[in-house]
Structure formats: structure tokens, C-alpha cells
C-alpha positions as CSV (number, residue, x, y, z in Angstrom):
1,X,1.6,222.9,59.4
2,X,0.9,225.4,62.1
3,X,3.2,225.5,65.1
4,X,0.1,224.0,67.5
5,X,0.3,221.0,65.2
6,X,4.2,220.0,64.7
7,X,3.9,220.4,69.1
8,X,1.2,218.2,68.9
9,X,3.2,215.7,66.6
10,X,6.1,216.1,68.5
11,X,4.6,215.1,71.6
12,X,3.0,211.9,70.2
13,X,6.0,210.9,69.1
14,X,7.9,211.5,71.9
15,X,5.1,209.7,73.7
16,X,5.3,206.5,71.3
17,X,9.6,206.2,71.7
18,X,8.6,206.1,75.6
19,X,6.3,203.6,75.3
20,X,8.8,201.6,73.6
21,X,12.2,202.1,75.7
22,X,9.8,201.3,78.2
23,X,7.9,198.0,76.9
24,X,12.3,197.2,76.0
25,X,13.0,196.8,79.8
26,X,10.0,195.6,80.8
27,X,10.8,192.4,78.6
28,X,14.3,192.5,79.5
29,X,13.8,192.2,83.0
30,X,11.0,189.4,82.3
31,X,13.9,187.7,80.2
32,X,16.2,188.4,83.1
33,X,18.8,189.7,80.7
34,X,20.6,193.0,79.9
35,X,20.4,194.6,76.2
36,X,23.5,196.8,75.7
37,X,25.0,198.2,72.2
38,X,28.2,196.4,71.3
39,X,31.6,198.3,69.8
40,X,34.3,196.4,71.6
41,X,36.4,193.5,69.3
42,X,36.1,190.6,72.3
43,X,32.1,191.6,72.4
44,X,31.6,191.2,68.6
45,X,33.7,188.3,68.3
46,X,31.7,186.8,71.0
47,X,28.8,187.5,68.3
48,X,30.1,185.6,65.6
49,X,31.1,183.0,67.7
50,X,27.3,182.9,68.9
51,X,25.7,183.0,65.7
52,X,28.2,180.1,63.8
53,X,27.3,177.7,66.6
54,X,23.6,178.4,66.3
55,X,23.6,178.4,62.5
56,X,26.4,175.9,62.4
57,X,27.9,176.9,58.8
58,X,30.1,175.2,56.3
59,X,33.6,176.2,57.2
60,X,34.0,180.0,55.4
61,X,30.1,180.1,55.6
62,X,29.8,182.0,59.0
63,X,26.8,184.3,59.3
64,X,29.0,187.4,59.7
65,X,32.6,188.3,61.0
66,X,34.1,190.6,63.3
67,X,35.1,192.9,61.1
68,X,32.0,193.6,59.2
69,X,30.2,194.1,63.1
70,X,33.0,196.4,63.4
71,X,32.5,198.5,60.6
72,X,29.1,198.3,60.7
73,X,29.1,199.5,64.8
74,X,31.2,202.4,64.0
75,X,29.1,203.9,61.6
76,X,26.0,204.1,63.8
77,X,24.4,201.0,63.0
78,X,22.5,198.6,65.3
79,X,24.7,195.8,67.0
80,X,24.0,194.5,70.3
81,X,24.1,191.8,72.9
82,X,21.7,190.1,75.4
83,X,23.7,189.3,78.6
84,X,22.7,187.2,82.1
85,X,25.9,187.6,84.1
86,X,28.5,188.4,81.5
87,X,27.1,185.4,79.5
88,X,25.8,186.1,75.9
89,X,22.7,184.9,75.4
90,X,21.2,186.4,72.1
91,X,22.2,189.3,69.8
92,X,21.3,191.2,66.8
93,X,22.6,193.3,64.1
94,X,20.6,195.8,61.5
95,X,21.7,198.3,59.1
96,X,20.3,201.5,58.1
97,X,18.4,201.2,54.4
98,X,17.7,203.6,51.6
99,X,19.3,207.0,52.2
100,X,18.5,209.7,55.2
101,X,17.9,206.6,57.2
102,X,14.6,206.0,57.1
103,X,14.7,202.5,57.5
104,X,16.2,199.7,59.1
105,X,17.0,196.2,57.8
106,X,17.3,194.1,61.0
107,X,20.1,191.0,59.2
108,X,20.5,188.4,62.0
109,X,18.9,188.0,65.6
110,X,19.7,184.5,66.9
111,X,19.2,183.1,70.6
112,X,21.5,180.3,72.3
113,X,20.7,177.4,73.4
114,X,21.2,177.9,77.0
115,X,18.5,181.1,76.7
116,X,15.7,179.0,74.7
117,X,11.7,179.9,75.6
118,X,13.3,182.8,77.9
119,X,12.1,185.3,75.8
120,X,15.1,186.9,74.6
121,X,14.4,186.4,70.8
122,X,11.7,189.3,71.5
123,X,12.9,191.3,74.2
124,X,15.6,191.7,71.3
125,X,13.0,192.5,68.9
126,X,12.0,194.9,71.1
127,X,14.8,196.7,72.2
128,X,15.3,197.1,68.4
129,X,12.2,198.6,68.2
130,X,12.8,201.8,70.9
131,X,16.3,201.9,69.6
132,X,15.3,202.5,66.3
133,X,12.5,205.4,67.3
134,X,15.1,207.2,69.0
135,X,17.1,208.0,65.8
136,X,13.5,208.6,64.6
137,X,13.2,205.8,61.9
138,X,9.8,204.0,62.3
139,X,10.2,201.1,60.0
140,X,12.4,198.0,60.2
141,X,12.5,195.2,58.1
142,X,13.8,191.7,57.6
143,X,13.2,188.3,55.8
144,X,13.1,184.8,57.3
145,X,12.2,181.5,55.7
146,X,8.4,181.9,55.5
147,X,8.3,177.4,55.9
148,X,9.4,178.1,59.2
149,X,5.8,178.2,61.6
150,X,7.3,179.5,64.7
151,X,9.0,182.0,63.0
152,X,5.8,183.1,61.2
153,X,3.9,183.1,63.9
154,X,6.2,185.3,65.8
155,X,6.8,187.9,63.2
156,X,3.2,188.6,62.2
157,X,1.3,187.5,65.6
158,X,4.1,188.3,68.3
159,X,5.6,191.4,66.9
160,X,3.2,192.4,64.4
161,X,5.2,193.0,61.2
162,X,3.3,192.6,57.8
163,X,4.6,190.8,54.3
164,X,5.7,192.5,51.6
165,X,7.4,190.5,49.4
166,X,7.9,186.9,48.6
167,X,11.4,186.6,47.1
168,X,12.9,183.4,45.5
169,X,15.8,181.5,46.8
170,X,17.1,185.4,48.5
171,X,20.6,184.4,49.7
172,X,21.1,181.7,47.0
173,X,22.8,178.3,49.2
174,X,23.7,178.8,52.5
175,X,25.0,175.3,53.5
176,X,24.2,175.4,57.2
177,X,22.6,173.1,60.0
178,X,19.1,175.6,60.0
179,X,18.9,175.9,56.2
180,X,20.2,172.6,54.4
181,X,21.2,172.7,51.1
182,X,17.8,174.0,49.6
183,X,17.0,177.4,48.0
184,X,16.8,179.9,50.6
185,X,13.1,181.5,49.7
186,X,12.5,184.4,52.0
187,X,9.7,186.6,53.0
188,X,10.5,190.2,53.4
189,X,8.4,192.0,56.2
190,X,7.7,195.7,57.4
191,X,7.7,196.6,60.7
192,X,5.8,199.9,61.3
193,X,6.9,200.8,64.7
194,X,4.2,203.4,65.6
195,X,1.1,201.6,64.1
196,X,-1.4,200.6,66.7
197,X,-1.4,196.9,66.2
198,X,2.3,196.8,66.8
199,X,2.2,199.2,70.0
200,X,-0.4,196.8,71.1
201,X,1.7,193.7,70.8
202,X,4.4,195.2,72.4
203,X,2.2,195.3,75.6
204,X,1.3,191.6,75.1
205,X,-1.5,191.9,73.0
206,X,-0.4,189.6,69.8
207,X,-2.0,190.4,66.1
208,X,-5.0,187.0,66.6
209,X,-6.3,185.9,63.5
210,X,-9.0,182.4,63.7
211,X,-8.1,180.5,60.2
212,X,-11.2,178.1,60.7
213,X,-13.5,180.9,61.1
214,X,-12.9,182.8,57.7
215,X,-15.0,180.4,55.6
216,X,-11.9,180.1,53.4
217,X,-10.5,178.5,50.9
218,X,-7.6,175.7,51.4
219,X,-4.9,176.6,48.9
220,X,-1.7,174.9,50.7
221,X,-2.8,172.5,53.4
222,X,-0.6,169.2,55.0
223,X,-1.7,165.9,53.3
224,X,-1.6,162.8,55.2
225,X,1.9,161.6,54.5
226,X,2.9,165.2,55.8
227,X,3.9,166.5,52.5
228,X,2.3,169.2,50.7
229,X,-1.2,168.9,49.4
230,X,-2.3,172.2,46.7
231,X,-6.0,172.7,46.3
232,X,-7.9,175.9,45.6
233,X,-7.4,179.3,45.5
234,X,-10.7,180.3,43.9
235,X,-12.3,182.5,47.3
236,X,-11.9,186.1,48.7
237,X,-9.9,184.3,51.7
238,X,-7.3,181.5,51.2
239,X,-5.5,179.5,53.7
240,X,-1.8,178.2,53.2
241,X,-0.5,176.1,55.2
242,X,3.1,175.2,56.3
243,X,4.3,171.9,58.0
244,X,4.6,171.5,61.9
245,X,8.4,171.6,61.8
246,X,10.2,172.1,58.2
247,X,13.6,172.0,60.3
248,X,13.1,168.0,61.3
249,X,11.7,167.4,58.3
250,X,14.2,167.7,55.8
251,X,16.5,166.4,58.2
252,X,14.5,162.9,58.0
253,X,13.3,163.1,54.3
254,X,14.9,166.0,52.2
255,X,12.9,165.1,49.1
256,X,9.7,166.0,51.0
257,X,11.0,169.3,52.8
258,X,12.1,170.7,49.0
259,X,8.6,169.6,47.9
260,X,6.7,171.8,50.5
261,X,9.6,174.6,49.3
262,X,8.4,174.4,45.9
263,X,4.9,174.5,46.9
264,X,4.8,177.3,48.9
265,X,6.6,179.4,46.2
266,X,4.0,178.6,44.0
267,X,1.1,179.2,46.3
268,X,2.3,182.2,48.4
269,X,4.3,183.3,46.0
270,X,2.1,183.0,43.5
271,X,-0.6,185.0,45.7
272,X,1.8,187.8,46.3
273,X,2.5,188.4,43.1
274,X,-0.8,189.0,42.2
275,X,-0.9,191.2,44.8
276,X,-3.0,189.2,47.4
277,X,-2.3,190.6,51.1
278,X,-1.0,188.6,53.6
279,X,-3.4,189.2,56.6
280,X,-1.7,187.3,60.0
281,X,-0.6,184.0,60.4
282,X,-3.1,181.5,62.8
283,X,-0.7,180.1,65.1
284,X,-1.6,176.3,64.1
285,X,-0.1,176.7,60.8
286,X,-2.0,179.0,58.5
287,X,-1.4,181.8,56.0
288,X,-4.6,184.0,56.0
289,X,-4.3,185.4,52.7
290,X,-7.2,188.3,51.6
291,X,-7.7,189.0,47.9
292,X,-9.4,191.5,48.1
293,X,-7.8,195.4,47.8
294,X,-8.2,197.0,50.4
């Protein structure tokens, strides 16, 4: 590469970590909160303390200690707090992946009760984001319970992360208020920090994808009772569907929140595995899934 082109490089990269310490505060200051790293005991036990009464585990269950945040803070990871007035309102914690550091696994972002449809959950995100570009890694990932629609809507539409792996009951039983008792299926997304689509969300411009318009097939879709209803898979573009709110539902009838678990592993899961690509998520409930390679 000659020296002309590294500049080049150099200066659209330096030009894509600005944008994104930049689109940080902007959504900061919209979520009237400040994102700082956390090292101090008191700060990280304030953490744990916010993430076991969001998750509300099974006593010796908690989400992660003060310890581990310590470690982990120490040796460079990512660990830090949202704060309106010396309250904490949201936090996050991420580790660095496969050796040199070229990735991040984000673990845990939760958001408390008292900070709900604020915005925090993604200014978090965010901040995450232009944190991670300044140690030059441009790729975070993380899992969450692919049943859960908000959640799916606001990793693939919001932020713009992709699927890349549907993986079977991940954290094996977690006993908590959020998960139940049920396997804990996960899907594992990629975040590519400098692709366009997630530069453009970052502005406000989340990934849209219209499920009724594909024309497609209706592999996982909500039958009348509200449980799961498996049809066909047989068409270049499927649809699989996931329940209004899995949360209530197997608070008020566990029998039919395990059935849409088992269901959904076998339908996008089942896709996955045959290597099906997981286009966006419509925000009233669909998995656009394309089987075609790309």
C-alpha cells in the first residue's frame, strides 16, 4: 500500500471514530444522562446492584459481581455507567474477544426502571460503539433471546447489527424474573461499526425492512390462540414470526411460551443452519429470512 493510500485510510478512519464519539453525546444529551467508564468498587457495585434488580436472579444467580467488573475494568475492558445526577440509570460491560483485540463481546447492558423509553439502552449502545473505534476494534458482538421482539427490533433495525448464529439453550438455566426457567436459546449478532447501514442508524436512520411486501413465505407465524403456528418454508423469502410479548406470556401460560421456544429453534434455527441469512427484522414481529447466497 502506497503511503497516499494508508493517509487516505487513516483519515477515513479517523473521520468514522468522530462521527461516532459524536453521534455518543448527541444521544447522551437527548437521554439527558452522562456515559463515563467505571473503575471505582462503590461505582461497580452500584452495577451489580442495578443489574440483580432488573434481572431479579435466584439468590447466587446474580448477573455478575464486583469483583469480576473489577478485574475486568483493570485490564482495559469496557465497563461503564449512565448517570442523571449521581443516579445510575443504565450500564454496560464488554470484553475484548479473540487475541490482538479485534473484537468485542458486549455481555450485559441493562436500563432501570426509573430511566425506561429515555433512550439510554442506545445511547449505551452507542457510546460503546465510539469507545470501541478508538482502540481501533470495529466489531462488537453479543447474543440476546431472539423470542424477545423489542429486543430484535432494536438490535437489527435500531442499531443495525446482523445474525450470525443461532445457538441452543447458550447459558444453560438462568432462573431469573426476565428468563424463567426455560432453555436460554440465543442469537449471536455482529456489529460492524464502520459499515454504512450502521453509521446511518446511528444518525437516526434505522435498517427498514416491509415483511408484507416481500411476497414471502410464512414459516413461523402467531395462531389464533397466540401460540405458535409452523407452515412453510418452501420460497426464496420466509417470514418468522415471534409473539407480541414472550416475557408476559410465560408468566400467564409457561406451556405455551416453551412451545414458541421450541418452535423457533426449529424454524430459525433450522434456517440458519442451512445457512439462510437473516435480512432485518420488521418491527411488527417478523424475521425476514433470504435463502438465497448472496
Amino acid at each position: 500500500m502506497t503511503n497516499l493510500a494508508m493517509n487516505a485510510e487513516s483519515l477515513a478512519s479517523r473521520e468514522v471514530r468522530d462521527e461516532a464519539v459524536a453521534a455518543a453525546r448527541a444521544a447522551a444529551v437527548a437521554s439527558g444522562i452522562e456515559i463515563r467508564e467505571l473503575t471505582e468498587i462503590a461505582d461497580l457495585a452500584a452495577v451489580v446492584g442495578l443489574f440483580e434488580s432488573i434481572w431479579q436472579s435466584a439468590p447466587g444467580a446474580r448477573p455478575v459481581s464486583t469483583e469480576l467488573l473489577r478485574a475486568m475494568s483493570t485490564a482495559g475492558n469496557y465497563v461503564t455507567g449512565a448517570f442523571e445526577h449521581g443516579e445510575l440509570l443504565g450500564a454496560c460491560f464488554g470484553f475484548f474477544g479473540n487475541p490482538g483485540k479485534a473484537s468485542l463481546h458486549s455481555h450485559i447492558a441493562g436500563v432501570a426502571k426509573a430511566g425506561a423509553g429515555r433512550g439510554i439502552g442506545h445511547a449505551l449502545k452507542l457510546h460503546q460503539r465510539g469507545w470501541a473505534l478508538l482502540q481501533d476494534v470495529s466489531l462488537i458482538t453479543w447474543t440476546f433471546d431472539p423470542l424477545v421482539r423489542r429486543n430484535a427490533y432494536f438490535n437489527l433495525g435500531k442499531l443495525g447489527a446482523r445474525p450470525i448464529g443461532y445457538l441452543p439453550d447458550f447459558y444453560g438455566p438462568m432462573e431469573d424474573s426476565i428468563n424463567g426457567s426455560g432453555d436460554t436459546d440465543r442469537l449471536m449478532v455482529g456489529w460492524d461499526l464502520t459499515s454504512p447501514a450502521v453509521r446511518a442508524a446511528a444518525f437516526g436512520e434505522p435498517v427498514l425492512i416491509d415483511a408484507e411486501a416481500s411476497g414471502a413465505a410464512k414459516a413461523l407465524s402467531v395462531d389464533s390462540d397466540g401460540g405458535p403456528r409452523i407452515g412453510s418454508a418452501d420460497a426464496p423469502t420466509v417470514l418468522v414470526a415471534v409473539p407480541p410479548d414472550i416475557e408476559r406470556l410465560r408468566r400467564s401460560d409457561p406451556g405455551r411460551g416453551k412451545a414458541w421456544r421450541v418452535a423457533l429453534r426449529e424454524v430459525l434455527g433450522g434456517l440458519m443452519a442451512d445457512n439462510a441469512h437473516v435480512a432485518g427484522f420488521d418491527r411488527p414481529g417478523w424475521y425476514v429470512i433470504s435463502k438465497e447466497q448472496s
